[in-house]
Structure formats: C-alpha cells, structure tokens
C-alpha positions in Angstrom: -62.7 3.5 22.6 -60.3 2.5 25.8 -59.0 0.4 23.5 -58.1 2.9 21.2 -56.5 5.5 23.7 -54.2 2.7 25.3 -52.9 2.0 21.8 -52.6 5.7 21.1 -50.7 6.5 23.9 -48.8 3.8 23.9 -49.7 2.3 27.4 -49.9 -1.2 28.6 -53.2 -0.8 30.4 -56.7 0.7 31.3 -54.9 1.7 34.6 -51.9 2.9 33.0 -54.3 5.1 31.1 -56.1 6.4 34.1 -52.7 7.0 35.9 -51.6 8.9 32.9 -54.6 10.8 32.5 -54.6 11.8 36.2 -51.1 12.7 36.4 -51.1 15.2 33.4 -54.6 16.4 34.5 -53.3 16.5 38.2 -50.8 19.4 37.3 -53.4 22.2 36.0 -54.8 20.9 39.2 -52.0 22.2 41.1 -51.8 25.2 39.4 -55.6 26.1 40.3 -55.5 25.0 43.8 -52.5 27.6 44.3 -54.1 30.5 42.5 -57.1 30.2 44.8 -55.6 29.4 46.9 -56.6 26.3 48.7 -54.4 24.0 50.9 -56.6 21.1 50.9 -57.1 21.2 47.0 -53.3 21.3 47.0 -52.5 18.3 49.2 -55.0 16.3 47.3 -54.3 17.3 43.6 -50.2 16.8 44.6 -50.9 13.7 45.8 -52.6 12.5 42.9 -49.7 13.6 40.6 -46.9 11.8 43.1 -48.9 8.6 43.1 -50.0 8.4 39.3 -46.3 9.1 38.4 -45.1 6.6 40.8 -47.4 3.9 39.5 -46.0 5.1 35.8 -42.1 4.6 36.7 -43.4 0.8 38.3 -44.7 0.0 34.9 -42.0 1.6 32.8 -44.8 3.2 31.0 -43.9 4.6 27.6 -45.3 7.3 28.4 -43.0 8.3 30.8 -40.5 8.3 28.3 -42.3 10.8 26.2 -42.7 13.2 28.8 -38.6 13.1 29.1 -38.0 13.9 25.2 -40.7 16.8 25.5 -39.3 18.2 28.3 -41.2 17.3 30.9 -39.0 14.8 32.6 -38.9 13.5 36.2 -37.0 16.2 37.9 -38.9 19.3 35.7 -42.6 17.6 37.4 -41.1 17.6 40.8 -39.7 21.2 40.8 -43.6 22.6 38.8 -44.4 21.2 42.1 -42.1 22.8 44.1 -42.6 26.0 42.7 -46.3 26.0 42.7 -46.0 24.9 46.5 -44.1 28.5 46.8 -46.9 29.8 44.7 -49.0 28.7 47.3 -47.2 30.4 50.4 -47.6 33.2 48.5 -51.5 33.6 47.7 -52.0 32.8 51.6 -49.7 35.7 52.5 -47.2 34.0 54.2 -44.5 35.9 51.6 -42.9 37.4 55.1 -43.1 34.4 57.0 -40.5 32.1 58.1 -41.8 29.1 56.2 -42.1 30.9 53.1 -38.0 31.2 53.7 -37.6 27.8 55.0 -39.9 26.2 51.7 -37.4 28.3 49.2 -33.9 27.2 50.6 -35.2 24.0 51.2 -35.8 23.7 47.4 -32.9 25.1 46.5 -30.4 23.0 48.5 -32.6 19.9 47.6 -31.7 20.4 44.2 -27.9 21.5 45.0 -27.6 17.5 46.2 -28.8 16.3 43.0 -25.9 16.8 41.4 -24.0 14.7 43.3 -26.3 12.2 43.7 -26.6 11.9 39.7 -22.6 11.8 39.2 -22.2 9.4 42.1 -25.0 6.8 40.3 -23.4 7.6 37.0 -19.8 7.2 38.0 -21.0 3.7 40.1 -22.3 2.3 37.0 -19.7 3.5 34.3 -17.3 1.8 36.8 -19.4 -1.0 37.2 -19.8 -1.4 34.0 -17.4 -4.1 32.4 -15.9 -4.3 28.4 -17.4 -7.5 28.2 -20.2 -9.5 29.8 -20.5 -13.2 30.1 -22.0 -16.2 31.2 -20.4 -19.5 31.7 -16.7 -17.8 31.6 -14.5 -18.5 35.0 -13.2 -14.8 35.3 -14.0 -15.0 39.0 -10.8 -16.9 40.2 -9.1 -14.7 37.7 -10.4 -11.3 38.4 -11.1 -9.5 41.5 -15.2 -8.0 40.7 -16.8 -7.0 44.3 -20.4 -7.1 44.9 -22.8 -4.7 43.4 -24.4 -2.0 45.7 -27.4 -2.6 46.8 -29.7 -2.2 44.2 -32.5 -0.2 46.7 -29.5 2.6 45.6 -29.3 2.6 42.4 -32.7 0.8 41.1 -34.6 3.9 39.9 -32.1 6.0 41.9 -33.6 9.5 40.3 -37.2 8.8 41.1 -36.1 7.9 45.0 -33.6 11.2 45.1 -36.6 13.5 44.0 -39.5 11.4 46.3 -37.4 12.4 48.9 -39.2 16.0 49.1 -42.3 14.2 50.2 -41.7 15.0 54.0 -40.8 19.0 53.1 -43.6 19.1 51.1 -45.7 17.5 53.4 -44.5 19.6 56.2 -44.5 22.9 54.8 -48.7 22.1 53.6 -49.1 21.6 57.3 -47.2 24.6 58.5 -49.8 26.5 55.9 -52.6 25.2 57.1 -52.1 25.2 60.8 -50.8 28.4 60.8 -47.4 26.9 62.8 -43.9 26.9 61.0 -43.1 24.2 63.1 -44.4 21.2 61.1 -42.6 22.7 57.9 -39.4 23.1 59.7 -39.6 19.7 60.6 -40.4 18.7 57.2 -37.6 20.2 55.5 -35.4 19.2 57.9 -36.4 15.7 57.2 -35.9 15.9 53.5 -32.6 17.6 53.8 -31.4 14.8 56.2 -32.5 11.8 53.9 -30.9 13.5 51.0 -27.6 14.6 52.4 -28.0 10.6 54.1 -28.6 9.3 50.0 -25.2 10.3 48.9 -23.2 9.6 51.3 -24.6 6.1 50.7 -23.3 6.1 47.7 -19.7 7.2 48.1 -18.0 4.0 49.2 -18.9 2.5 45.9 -16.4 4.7 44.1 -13.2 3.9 45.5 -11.1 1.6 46.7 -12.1 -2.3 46.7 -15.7 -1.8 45.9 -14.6 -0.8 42.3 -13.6 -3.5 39.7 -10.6 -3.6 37.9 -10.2 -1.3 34.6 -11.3 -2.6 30.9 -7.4 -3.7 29.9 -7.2 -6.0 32.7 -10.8 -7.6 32.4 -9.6 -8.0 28.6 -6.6 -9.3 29.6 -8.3 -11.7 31.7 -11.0 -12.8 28.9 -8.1 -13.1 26.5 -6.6 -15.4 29.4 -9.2 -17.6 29.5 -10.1 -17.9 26.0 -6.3 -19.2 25.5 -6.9 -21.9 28.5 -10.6 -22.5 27.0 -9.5 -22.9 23.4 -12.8 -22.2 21.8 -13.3 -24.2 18.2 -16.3 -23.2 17.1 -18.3 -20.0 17.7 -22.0 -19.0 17.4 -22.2 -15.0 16.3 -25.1 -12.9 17.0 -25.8 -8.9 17.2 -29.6 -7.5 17.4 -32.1 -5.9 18.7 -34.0 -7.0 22.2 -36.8 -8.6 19.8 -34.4 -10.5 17.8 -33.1 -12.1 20.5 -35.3 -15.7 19.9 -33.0 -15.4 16.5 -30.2 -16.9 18.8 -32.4 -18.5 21.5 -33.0 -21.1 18.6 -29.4 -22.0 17.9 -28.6 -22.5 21.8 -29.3 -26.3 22.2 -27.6 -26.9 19.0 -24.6 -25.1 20.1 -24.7 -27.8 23.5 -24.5 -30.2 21.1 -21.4 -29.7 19.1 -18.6 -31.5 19.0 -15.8 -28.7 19.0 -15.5 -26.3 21.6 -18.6 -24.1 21.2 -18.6 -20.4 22.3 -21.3 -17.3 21.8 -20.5 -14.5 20.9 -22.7 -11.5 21.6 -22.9 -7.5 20.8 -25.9 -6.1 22.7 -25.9 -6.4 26.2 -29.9 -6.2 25.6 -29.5 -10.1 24.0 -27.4 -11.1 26.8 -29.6 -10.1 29.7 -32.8 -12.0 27.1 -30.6 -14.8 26.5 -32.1 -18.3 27.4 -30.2 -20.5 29.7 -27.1 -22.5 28.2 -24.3 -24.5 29.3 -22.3 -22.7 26.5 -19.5 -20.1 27.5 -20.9 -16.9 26.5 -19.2 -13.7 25.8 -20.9 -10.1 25.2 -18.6 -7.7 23.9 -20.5 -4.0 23.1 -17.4 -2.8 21.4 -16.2 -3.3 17.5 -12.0 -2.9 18.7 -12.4 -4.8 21.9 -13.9 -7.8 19.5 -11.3 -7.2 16.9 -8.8 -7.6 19.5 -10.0 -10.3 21.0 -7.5 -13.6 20.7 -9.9 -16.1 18.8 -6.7 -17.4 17.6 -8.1 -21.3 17.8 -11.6 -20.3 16.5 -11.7 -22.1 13.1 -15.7 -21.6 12.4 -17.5 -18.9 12.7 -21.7 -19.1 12.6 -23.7 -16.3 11.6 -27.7 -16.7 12.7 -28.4 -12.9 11.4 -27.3 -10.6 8.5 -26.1 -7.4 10.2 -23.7 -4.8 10.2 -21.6 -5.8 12.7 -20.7 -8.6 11.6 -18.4 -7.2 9.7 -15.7 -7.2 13.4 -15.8 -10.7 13.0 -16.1 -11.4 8.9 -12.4 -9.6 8.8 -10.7 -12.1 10.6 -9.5 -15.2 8.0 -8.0 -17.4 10.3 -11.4 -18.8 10.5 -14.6 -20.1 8.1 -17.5 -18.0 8.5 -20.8 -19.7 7.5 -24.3 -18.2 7.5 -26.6 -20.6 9.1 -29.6 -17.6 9.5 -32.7 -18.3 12.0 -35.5 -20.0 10.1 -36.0 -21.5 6.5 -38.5 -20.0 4.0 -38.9 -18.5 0.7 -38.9 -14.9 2.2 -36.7 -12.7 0.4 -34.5 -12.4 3.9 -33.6 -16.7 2.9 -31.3 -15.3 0.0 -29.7 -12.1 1.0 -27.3 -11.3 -1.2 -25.0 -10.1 1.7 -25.0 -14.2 1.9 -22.0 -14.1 -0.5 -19.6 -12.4 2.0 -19.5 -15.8 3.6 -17.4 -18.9 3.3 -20.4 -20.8 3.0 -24.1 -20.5 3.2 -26.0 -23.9 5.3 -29.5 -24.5 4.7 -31.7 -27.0 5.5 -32.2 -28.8 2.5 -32.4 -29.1 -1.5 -35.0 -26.6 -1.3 -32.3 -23.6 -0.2 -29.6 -24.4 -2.5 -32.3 -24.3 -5.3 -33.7 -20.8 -3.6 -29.9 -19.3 -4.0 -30.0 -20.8 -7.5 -33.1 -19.2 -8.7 -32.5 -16.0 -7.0 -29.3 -15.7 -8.9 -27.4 -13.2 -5.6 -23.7 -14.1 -6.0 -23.9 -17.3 -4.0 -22.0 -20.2 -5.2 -23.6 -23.7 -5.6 -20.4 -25.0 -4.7 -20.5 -22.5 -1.0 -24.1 -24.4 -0.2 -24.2 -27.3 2.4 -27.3 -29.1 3.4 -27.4 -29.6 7.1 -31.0 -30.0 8.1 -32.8 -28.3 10.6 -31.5 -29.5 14.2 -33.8 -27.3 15.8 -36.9 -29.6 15.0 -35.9 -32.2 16.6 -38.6 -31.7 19.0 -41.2 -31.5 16.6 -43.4 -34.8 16.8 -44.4 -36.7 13.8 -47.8 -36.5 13.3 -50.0 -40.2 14.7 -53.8 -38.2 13.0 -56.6 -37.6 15.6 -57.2 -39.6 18.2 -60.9 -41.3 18.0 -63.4 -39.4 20.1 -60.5 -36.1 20.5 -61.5 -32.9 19.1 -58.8 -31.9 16.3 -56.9 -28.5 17.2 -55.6 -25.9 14.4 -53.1 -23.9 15.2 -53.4 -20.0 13.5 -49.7 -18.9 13.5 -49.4 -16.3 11.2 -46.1 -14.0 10.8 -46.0 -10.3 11.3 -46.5 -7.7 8.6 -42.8 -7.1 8.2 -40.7 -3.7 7.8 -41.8 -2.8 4.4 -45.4 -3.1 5.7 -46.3 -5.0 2.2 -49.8 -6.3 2.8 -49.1 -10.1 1.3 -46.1 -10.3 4.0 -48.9 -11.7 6.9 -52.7 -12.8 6.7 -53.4 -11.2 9.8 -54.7 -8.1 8.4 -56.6 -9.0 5.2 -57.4 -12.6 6.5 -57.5 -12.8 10.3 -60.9 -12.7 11.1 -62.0 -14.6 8.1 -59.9 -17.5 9.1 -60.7 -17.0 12.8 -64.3 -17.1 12.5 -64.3 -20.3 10.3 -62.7 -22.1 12.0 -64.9 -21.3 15.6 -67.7 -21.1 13.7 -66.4 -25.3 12.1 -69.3 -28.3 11.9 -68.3 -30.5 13.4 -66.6 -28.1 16.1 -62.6 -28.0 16.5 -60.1 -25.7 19.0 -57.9 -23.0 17.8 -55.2 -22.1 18.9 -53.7 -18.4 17.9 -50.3 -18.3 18.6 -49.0 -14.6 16.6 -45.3 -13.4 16.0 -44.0 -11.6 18.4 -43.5 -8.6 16.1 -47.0 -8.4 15.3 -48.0 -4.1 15.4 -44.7 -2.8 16.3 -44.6 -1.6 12.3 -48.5 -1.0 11.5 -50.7 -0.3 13.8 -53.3 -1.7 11.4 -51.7 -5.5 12.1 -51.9 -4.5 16.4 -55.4 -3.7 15.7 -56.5 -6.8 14.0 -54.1 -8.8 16.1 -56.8 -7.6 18.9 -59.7 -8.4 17.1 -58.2 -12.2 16.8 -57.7 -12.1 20.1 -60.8 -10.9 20.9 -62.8 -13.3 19.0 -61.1 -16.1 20.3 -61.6 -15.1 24.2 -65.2 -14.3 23.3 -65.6 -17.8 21.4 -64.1 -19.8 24.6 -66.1 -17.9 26.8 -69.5 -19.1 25.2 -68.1 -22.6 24.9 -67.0 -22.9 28.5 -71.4 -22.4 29.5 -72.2 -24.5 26.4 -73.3 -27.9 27.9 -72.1 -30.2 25.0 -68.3 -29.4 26.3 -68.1 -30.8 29.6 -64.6 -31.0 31.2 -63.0 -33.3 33.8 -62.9 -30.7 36.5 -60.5 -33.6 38.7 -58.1 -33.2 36.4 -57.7 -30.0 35.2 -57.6 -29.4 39.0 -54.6 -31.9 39.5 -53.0 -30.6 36.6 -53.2 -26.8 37.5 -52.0 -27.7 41.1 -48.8 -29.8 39.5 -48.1 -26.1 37.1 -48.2 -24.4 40.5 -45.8 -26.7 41.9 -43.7 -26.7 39.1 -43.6 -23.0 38.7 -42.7 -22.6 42.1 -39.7 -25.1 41.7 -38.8 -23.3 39.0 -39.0 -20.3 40.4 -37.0 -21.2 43.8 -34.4 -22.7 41.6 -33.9 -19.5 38.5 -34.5 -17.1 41.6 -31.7 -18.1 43.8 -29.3 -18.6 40.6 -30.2 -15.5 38.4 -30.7 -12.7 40.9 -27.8 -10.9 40.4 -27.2 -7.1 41.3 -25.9 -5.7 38.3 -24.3 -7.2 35.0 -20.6 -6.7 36.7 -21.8 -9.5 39.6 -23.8 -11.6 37.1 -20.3 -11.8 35.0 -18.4 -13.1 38.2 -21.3 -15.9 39.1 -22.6 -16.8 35.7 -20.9 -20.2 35.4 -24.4 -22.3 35.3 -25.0 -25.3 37.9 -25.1 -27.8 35.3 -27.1 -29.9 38.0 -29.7 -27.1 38.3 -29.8 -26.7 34.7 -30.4 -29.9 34.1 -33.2 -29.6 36.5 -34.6 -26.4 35.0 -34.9 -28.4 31.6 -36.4 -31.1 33.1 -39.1 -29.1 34.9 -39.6 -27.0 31.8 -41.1 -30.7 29.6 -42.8 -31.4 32.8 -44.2 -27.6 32.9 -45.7 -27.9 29.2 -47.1 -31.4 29.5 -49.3 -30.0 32.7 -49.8 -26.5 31.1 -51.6 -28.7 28.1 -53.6 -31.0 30.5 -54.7 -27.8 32.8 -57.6 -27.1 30.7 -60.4 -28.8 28.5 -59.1 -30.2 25.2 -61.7 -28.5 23.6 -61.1 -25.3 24.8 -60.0 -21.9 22.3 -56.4 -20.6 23.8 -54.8 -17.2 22.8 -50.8 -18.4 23.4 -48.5 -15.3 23.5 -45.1 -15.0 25.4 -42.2 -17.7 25.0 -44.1 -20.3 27.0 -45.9 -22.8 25.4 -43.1 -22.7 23.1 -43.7 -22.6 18.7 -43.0 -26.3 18.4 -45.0 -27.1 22.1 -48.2 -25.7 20.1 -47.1 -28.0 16.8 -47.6 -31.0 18.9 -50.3 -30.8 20.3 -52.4 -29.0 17.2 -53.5 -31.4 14.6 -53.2 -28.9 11.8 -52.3 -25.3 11.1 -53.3 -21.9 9.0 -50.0 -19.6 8.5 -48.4 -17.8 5.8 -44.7 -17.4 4.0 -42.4 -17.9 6.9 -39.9 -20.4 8.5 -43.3 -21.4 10.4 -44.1 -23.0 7.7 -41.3 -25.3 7.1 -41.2 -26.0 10.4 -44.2 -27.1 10.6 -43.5 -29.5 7.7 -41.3 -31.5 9.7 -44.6 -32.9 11.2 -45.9 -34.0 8.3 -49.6 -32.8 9.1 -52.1 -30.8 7.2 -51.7 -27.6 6.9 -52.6 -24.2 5.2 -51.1 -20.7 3.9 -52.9 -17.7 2.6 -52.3 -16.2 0.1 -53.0 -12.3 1.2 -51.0 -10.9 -2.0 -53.8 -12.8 -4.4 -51.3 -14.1 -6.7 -53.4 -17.0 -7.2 -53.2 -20.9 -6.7 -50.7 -21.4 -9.2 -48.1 -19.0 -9.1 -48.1 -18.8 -5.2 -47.1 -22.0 -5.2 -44.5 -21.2 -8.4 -43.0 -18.4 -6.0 -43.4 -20.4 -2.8 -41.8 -23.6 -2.2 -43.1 -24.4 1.1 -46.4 -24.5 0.3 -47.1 -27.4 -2.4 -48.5 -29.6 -0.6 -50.5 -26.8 1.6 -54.3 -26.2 1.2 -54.2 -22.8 -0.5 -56.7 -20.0 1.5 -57.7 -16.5 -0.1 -58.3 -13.8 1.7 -62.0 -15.1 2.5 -60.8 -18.4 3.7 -63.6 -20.3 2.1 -61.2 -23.3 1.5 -60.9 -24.2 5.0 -62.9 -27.0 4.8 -60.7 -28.8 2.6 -57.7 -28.5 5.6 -60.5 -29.9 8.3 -62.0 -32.6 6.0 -58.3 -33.8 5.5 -57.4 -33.7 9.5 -60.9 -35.4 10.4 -60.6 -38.1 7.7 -57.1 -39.6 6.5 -59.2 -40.7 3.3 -59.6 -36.7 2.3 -56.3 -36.1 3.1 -55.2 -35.9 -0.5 -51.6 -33.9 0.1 -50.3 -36.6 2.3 -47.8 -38.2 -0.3 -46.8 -34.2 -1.4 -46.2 -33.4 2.3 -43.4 -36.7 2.9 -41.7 -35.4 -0.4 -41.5 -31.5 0.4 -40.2 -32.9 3.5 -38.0 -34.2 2.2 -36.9 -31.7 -0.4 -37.1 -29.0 2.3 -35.7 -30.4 5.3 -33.2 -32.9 4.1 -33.4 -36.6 4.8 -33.9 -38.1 8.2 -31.0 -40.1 8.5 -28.5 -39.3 9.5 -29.9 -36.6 12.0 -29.9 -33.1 10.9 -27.7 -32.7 14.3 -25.0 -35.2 13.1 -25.2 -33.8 9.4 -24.3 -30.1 11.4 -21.4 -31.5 13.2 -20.3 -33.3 10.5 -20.4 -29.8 8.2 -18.7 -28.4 11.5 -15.8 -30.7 11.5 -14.9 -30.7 7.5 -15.1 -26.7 7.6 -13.2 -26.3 10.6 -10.6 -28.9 8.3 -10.2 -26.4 5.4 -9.9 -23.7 7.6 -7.0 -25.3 9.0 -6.0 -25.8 6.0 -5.5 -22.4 4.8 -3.8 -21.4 7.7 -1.0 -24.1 7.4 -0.6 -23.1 3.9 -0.5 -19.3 5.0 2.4 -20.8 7.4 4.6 -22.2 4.9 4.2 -19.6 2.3 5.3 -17.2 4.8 7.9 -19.2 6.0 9.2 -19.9 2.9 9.0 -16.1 2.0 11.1 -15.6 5.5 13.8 -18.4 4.5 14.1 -16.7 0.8 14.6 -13.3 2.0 17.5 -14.4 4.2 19.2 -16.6 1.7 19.1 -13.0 -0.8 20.2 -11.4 2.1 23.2 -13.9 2.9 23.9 -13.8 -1.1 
C-alpha cells in the first residue's frame, strides 16, 4: 500500500511521503487553528508545514515541483501562512493593536525585497552563465572568469529569502500569546534586518570584476584555443540527463585515438553527468554558437546518438561524419534510417552490415565499416566454473521502451518467472539483477514488476544469509569491506578536492583534469570493484543498480546471463559464456532467432521460463553445453575478429576517413582555384 502511494506520488521515500502528507495536511491545520483561534495549535501546525517543506526542497522531491505548476509554489505557502498568521491577530482581537500593524507591514515589506532578491540571483547567474562549458580546455590563462559566489547565496536562494520570516513569525506568535508587542517587534525587526542584509549580499556579484567577460569574447577565446589545439577528430553527443551513459561508453575510446580527440556536447545536463576524461571537452547549448564554431581542422566527426541536433554539425562538409551509435543489436534503433544522412555508418561486425542489408533503409553497403566493439575490451573471456564455486547468473533485462510494446523487455511478462527459477535452482546458484536504468520511467507496470524482482531477490538473500548450508568467511568479507571504506574515502578526498566547483562558470576555468589524479582515480576504481565483489559471500543474491558495479564488472564475475533484444546481449557475447533471451513477444523458437541475430546460439526462454535448466545444466557441466561452438562463431560474426584489436581496427577507420575527407577538401581547393584563375583570365580577355 506505501508502496503504492510513493509511486503514485511520485516520491523517493516512506519519509518523503510522510513529509508530503504532513505538509499539505499541515495547511487546513493552519487555517483551523486561526479560526478558533488558538496560538499553540498555530505554532505547532506552522511548524510542521516549515519543517515538512524544508525536508521536501533537501530531497528535491517531485512533489515539490507539482505544487509549483498548480500554483502552489514556494512563495504562495509562505504568504497562506502569513496571511493566516494575520487571521490569527484578528480572532484574538488584537485588530487595534500595535502588533496587528507591525505583523502587516512586516509582510508587506518582506515581500517588497523579494523582488530584488529574485533579479539579483537571476541576473548573478544569467551573467555567470557562459556560451560554452568545458572541461579539459585552458581558457583560464586566456580568459579572465572570477570565482563563483558563495553558493550558501545562491544554493536554493528562494527557499532561504522566504525562511527568513521565521523570526517575525516567531515573534509576532509570542507577542500573541504573552500579551506583549515587544517579542513581535523584535521579531520583525529581525526578519527585516536579515533580508535587507540578503541582498545586499548579493550586489557585488553584478558588477565590476566579479562578472565574467560577455559570450563574444569567451567565443573568441574557445575559437582561440581550438586554432592552438587543432582538434582532428571529434566525438558528438546531444541528450537527455538519462542518455548520458550513451557517451560515457565512448569516453575511453576517445583517450585512445590517435588524432586529436575532442567532445562535443549540447546539454549542459550531460556535461555536469559526464564521466571523468582526459579528453578536451566542449558544451555548447546553442545551434549558431556551434555553427560558428572554427572546427576548421576537424576532419571526422562521430555520432553515438540519432538526434535532432545533429543536424548543427551534419551541415558542415569539411569534415566525415560517421554514426558509430551506443550499443549493437537487432533493435529497430541499430538501422535507423536517419543512418543514411551520414558519410558512413561503423558497426561492430558482419552482423550490422547484413542488419542494414536486410532492413533495406537507404544505407549503402559500400558506407559500412566493421570496426569492432572497443568498448569490450574489458569484458573477460569466459575460464567455466571454478570447482567447489557456486555459478552466478546475471538477469539484465532492458527496459520496456517508448512505444511500451510488451516484447521490447521480459521484465514484465517474465520477471518473476525467471527470478523465482533461478532462486528456487537445485543445485542452488546466485543471481544477480542488474535492470536498465530506464526501467518504469514509460510504464508504470515495468516500475512495478521491477519492485517485485527486487523484492524477491532481497527476500531470497535474506533467507539464505540464516540458512546454515551457506557459511561465509566473516575474516574476509571484513578485510574486504574495510579496504571499500578505504578506497571510497581515497576516492572521495581525491574527486572532492578536484570537482567541487561553485558554479559551471568556475568549473570551466579549473576543469583541466590532474592527469596524475586521474590516473589515480582509475586505478582506485579496479581496486574499488575487485573489493566490492570480495565484500560479501559468493553465494549471496545482490540487486546491482546505479553505475557502480559497472555492466561489464557484473559480466565477469557472473557465469551466465538471462536478458532480452538489446546491445546487452552482444556484449555479453564477447565472453563467450552461456547465456539466455526471452522471448516475451511469443514469436517462437524459430523465427525469434530468424528476426534476432544475437541470439542463435542463446538458450531460448518463454514467458514461463521453464527452459532454464538447459542454461544451468550447460554452465554447471561443459559436456551439456551444447551452444559452445555457435557462441565462438556469432562472436565472431557479431563482433568482428580478435585480431587486430577492435581499438586498432577504430583508429585505423579513423585515419583512412579522416584521408578522404582531406581529400575532398583539396579537391574543393583546386576546383575553386581554378574557377578564380578562369574568371580572371575572361576578365583580362
């Protein structure tokens, strides 16, 4: 039932719940306690409201947002309270008295300093807030950008402004019940003080050196360093704040190139989400600022997502622009035919040129190149199951997609079916659940059965954890969870003192990355998931959500895995181990695998997963594993071959594109030259 409310009002918590509950029931409250009228009734129904909406903005509740569209925003809950304060005065008959004066011009000047105080913050930040954004880009020794305010001034600056008539309110409650105008007096006085004391605050941040220079010069100043920089090869990317792992895949392949590498960015969301890289990146919100940009040297351009903006970049032909996309599977998103706006289209392996083929979408056989997937390089081969280990399946299914169509995940139809085989397994194996991050935010139906996954799985590792026949090594899963503490606290000394900027204008001046510390970071980070794996019993169920344990982290340590249509899938492939895919849509054995390349050599599941046991015969006994030879060929024929490295094959595509764009541009040069030498030899004529 809780359950159920927290999803329906869209809150992160049981608390969150209460708090909402309290505030909106704290208001009728209010109103009652005035009409009375009762002072102590007041003070404590008030307080309830200021602390429940307090403990709302903390959590960036949802809800809080709501209340804004409907209106019932921030400042309309502080002046209901105001006014019912007044209320108050009145039904105590203190209409004629001083306070009653004092409480009403209090109020009304209070609010006479918002405006000020709201076009001070705005006009701070507007100012503060640059054309572009970057990281890795030396615009500090080019630029003049001074330190952000503090950010006590402008962090929630709305919700501090209005808390401010805590000490009037406060007061004036006193006054009432005392009988005294005194304490009120002091109160408002107070309030006034701190508010009048707020803006002023605020007011050197809007002139002179504490401003940074206007957008031309910080473009003139990008445009300055990109001609110093001479960037070769850039990485394009524009989504939302969800998307943002699209590009968080292609970062360590970018560090890897052999041209000059930059990132190119459209959302200052992605930027602020982006994972740590050595590579210069640049952020730049708007389409003409972009299509002014001087990317004269850029020769290749890579696309990791089809969207509309990339059209700023598509127009430019000085440069090759290549989709390279953010997974590989036989989704319908794998052949796009917005595909055939670009030069070329790179995909893993034979299996994507024959995808484009059979999908007939405008895209040239002649425009594919097979690159392999550098991204799995981290992905270990599978060695089988240790003797005397318990094997581990991984359930990583995908989320149910915009269209909603039920065969896109087998969360929904399949879930608990799967989930309850597997725990319920003879001999006994662990499960791992590892879900897409974008699991619910379409169907509530998918949230929902995401929960009772989870729920399952937490209630199954509770039970095991009392059942005798797992014992663990309490030594070390102690020593393990004391080297994740002192690895988290290393890591969070070193991203704390290198990331904690105080606004997006001061993280631009110091975002060139310590590649020492970097390399550090990265370092830790292997360390961090080897302990966070020996931390608890090998044996034990785990729910993984959140980027850490990473996708492939959970491939190397699982023994098998149960997912459906996705780049998952292929992934997973470069393994080599068992695995499964359900088949939620019931098209049946055969023409699932006719429609789906990825899965030949996959154990097939319906909906009622009663073929699991043919995936945990074939991890428990090489001998049943009859899809090994199937799974070394749709490597193959997925994934390209080993050698050379899918990271070599990449540069190598890299290089000869980067050669034809050249290409074209020299021949652009001559024709026009020739043209130029033409037309003044007619003229001379």
């Amino acid at each position: 039932m809780i359950s159920t409310a927290i999803r329906v009002a869209r809150v992160g918590s049981a608390a969150e719940l209460a708090a909402a509950v309290l505030m909106l029931a704290g208001f009728p409250a209010i109103m009652v306690a005035a009409l009375i009228p009762s002072v102590p009734a007041f003070a404590a129904a008030t307080a309830v409201t200021y602390l429940a909406d307090h403990y709302l903005h903390r959590q960036g509740s949802y809800l809080i947002n709501r209340l804004s569209k409907v209106r019932a925003g921030l400042s309309i809950r502080f002046l209901i309270r105001q006014l019912l304060l007044i209320l108050l005065l009145a039904r105590l008959d203190l209409s004629n008295n001083l306070i009653f004066y004092g409480a009403t011009a209090c109020f009304i000047a209070f609010y006479g300093l918002q405006a000020p105080h709201g076009a001070l913050v705005t006009l701070i930040r507007n100012r503060r807030r640059l054309p572009v954004a970057t990281r890795n880009v030396d615009l500090a020794s080019r630029i003049r950008i001074p330190d952000a305010p503090p950010m006590g001034l402008l962090n929630r600056s709305a919700e501090k402004m209005l808390h401010l008539d805590l000490a009037a309110v406060v007061g004036i409650l006193v006054a009432a019940a005392m009988d005294s105008a005194l304490p009120g007096f002091i109160g408002i006085g107070v309030t006034i003080v701190l508010g009048s004391l707020y803006v002023l605050a605020l007011t050197p941040y809007v002139r002179g050196k504490k401003v940074p220079p206007n957008a031309d010069k910080v473009l003139a100043k990008v445009d300055e360093w990109l001609r110093d920089y001479q960037p070769e090869t850039v990485l394009y990317f524009s989504g939302s704040k969800d998307s943002v792992y699209q590009v968080n895949m292609w970062l360590e392949t970018m560090e890897q190139l052999e041209s000059r590498p930059l990132i190119i960015l459209r959302e200052r969301v992605i930027l602020q989400n982006l994972a740590p890289t050595t590579v210069p990146v640049i952020c730049v919100p708007g389409g003409v600022h972009l299509m002014n940009m001087d990317l004269s040297t850029v020769r290749v351009a890579l696309y990791a997502a089809n969207v509309g903006k990339n059209i700023h970049l598509l127009r430019v032909p000085t440069m090759k622009h290549v989709f390279i996309g953010h997974g590989d599977s036989d989704k319908l998103a794998s052949v796009n035919p917005f595909s055939k706006a670009y030069d070329e289209v790179w995909v893993a392996g034979r299996a994507g040129r024959d995808r484009y083929a059979i999908a007939d979408v405008g895209v040239r056989d002649e425009d594919i190149v097979e690159v392999g997937r550098p991204q799995l390089a981290p992905i270990q081969n599978g060695q089988g199951v240790p003797e005397g280990r318990m094997p581990t399946v991984l359930y990583a299914p995908t989320w149910e997609g915009w269209d909603g169509n039920p065969g896109n995940t087998s969360l929904m139809l399949a879930g608990e079916n799967i989930v309850k085989k597997l725990l319920k397994a003879d001999p006994p194996v662990r499960v791992l659940y590892k879900p897409h991050p974008f699991t619910g935010t379409v169907l509530p139906k998918a949230g929902a059965a995401h929960e009772k996954v989870t729920a399952l799985i937490e209630k199954a590792a509770a039970e095991r954890a009392t059942d005798p026949r797992f014992q663990a090594d309490a030594t070390v899963t102690a020593a393990a969870k004391a080297e994740l503490a002192r690895i988290e606290a290393r890591l969070a000394a070193l991203v704390g003192s290198g990331g904690d900027k105080g606004d997006e204008a001061e993280a631009t001046r110091d975002g060139v990355v310590d590649v020492a510390k970097y390399e550090e970071i990265a370092r830790l980070r292997g360390e961090w998931n080897d302990a966070y794996w020996r931390a608890f019993p090998v044996w034990e169920h785990r729910v993984v959500t959140g980027a850490e344990p990473r996708l492939y982290d959970c491939f190397n340590v699982s023994d098998a895995m149960v997912s459906d249509i996705s780049s998952v899938v292929s992934d997973f492939i470069a393994s080599g181990k068992p695995y499964a895919v359900t088949d939620s849509a019931e098209l049946g054995v055969e023409e699932f695998k006719r429609q789906n390349t990825a899965v030949r050599a996959a154990t097939i599941l319906s909906n009622k997963a009663t073929e699991l046991g043919e995936l945990l015969d074939a991890v428990r006994d090489p001998a049943a594993d009859l899809l090994a030879e199937d799974r070394v060929e749709l490597k193959q024929y997925l994934l390209g071959p080993d050698e050379p490295t899918s990271i070599e094959q990449f540069n190598t595509a890299v290089a000869n594109l980067a050669i034809k764009a050249e290409a074209r541009n020299v021949g652009q040069e001559s024709r026009a030259a020739a043209s130029a030498a033409e037309a003044e030899a007619t003229t001379k004529a």
